[in-house]
C-alpha positions, 0 to 999 in steps of 0.5 A: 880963673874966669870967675870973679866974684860969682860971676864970669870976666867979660873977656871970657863971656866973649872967648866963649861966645866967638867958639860958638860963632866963629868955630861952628861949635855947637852951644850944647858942647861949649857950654859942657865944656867950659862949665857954664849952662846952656841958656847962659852960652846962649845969650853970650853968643847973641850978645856978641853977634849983636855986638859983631854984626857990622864985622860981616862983608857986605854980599857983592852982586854975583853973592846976592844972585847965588843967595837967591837962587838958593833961596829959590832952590830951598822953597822949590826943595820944601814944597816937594817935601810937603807934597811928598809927606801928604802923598805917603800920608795918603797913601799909607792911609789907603792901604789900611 
């Protein structure tokens, strides 16, 4: 059983936090899973990436520049997108 005493063993905090991390799982659907609020699953899984976080590989140069450009990319993506709201806004505001 993961409870002891009312509350949950460190090793299932961990088990449950590295689904949500490792495996791309959503916190919402863990934390219905395993019984445990979502608020709780939350602060487990910001614990182990805390804990974890010298485990990632630094980024070699080729990686950088591609993170970069795609951070470029996202900007360039979210200005049209702005533009675009403010242009339908405008223009469903015209026809009125």
């Amino acid at each position: 059983m993961a409870r002891k005493n009312g509350r949950f063993t460190p090793e299932f905090r961990e088990e449950a936090a590295r689904l949500v991390v490792e495996n791309d799982r959503r916190i919402v659907d863990v934390a219905r899973e395993i019984g445990v609020g979502e608020t709780t699953l939350d602060n487990w899984c910001k614990a182990y990436r805390q804990a974890h976080a010298g485990d990632e590989p630094a980024l070699e140069m080729s990686e950088r520049a591609r993170l970069r450009e795609l951070e470029r990319k996202n900007r360039e993506l979210e200005m049209e997108n702005n533009f675009l709201k403010r242009a339908a806004a405008y223009f469903a505001q015209e026809q009125r």
